[in-house]
C-alpha angles and dihedrals in degrees: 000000000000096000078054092046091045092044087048087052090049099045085049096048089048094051089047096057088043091055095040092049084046093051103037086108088050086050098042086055094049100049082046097058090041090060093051110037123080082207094058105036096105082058089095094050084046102050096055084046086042085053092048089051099060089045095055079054092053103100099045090050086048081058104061132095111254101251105189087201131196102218085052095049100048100044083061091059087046096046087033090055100042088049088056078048095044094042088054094046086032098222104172096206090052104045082055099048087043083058086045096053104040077051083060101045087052089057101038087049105047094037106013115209097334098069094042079056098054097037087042093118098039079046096058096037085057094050084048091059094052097099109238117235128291088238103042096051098054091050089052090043106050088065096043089054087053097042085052086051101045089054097033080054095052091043084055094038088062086044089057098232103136112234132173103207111198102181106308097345123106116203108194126166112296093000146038128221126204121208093229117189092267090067094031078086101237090121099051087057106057093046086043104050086040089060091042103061087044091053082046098051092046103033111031138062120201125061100238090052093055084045088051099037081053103048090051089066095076098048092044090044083053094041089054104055092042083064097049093054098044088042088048090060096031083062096037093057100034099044104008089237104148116214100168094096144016128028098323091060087051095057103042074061082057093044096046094052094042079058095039082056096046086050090049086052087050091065098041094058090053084046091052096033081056095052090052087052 
């Protein structure tokens, strides 16, 4: 028992500094587009909590027959053939999901199903930290800004403030404000729904309260910044405080997400208060 469970630990070892060596251009490009992108800043905080999450897991995946598994094998050859393709066409997004799911066929072939089960959640928050496309986020984000302006114009309609919306820019009297992408809420979301898997891993039980606790991320990180831009130009036209740009528009971000986690919370006391029950 223990020569199988030492040879286990040094096949393992030695898979894991193959794969490591392979991938060093996937995890360059990562750590890249963390650096330099706002969305991805809290990458950094999640990664060193996503570790801890597969070594609670450690003695349960110890645990675990070798399966030696097909499906997993062969979803290696398939992830392993299209990164040699996505390093040649250097397509940032693919390189990465060719690493993640690489990352899956490992796991589906030493452990099968069993070990995709346990590591579900630090499976999810890793998909989460692959950037989306350039492309695709805009496409999702440009809504998103005009649906922030139609309701933040009908918030500052009934607060009689009189206010002439064209797309995602706000003419009130004496300024005009634009819902850039960092107020359309996309950002919010990801970091939101980030935090709360990672609540829900950690602070709930049951699996539909971790679902529910999870899907309230995206209303509450559109709420929010519906609130920060009616509130900007509530402020602007009522007291003639600008908070579009500078410091002061720095730290409203760090308001509204210090209320999008409070609300978070919010929902995370009923969730719990519900499992008790």
């Amino acid at each position: 028992m223990d020569r199988l469970s030492g040879g286990r630990i040094f096949f393992i070892l030695l898979t894991g500094t193959l794969f490591f060596t392979a991938y060093l251009p996937a995890f360059e490009i990562l750590v890249e587009k963390w650096q330099n992108s706002e969305e991805y800043s809290h990458a950094f905080l999640t990664l060193p909590l996503l570790v801890y999450m597969v070594w609670r897991k450690k003695d349960e995946l110890a645990e675990t027959t070798p399966r030696f598994c097909g499906a997993g094998l062969l979803l290696i050859l398939l992830s392993t053939v299209s990164y040699l393709f996505s390093l040649l066409t250097q397509v940032p997004t693919f390189i990465s999901l060719s690493l993640y799911f690489t990352l899956a066929g490992l796991l589906i072939f030493l452990g099968g199903i069993q070990a995709v089960r346990l590591l579900f959640t630090p499976l999810v928050l890793l998909l989460i930290l692959i950037p989306v496309p350039e492309q695709l986020y805009i496409k999702v984000t440009f809504p998103l800004q005009l649906k922030v302006s139609q309701v933040s114009e009908l918030l500052l309609e009934l607060s009689g403030v009189p206010i002439l919306r064209e797309g995602n820019v706000m003419h009130a009297p004496g300024k005009s404000f634009e819902v850039v992408e960092a107020c359309s809420g996309m950002r919010s979301i990801i970091t939101l729904f980030t935090l709360s898997l990672i609540m829900g891993y950690f602070m709930l039980k049951t699996r539909v309260a971790k679902i529910l606790l999870l899907m309230s991320s995206i209303p509450i990180a559109i709420a929010v910044n519906i609130v920060r831009v009616s509130s900007m130009i509530l402020l602007y036209h009522f007291f003639q405080l600008d908070l579009s740009e500078g410091f002061l528009h720095t730290a409203t971000g760090l308001l509204v997400f210090a209320l999008a986690f409070a609300m978070l919370l919010l929902v995370h006391r009923v969730l719990e208060y519900g499992e008790m029950r």
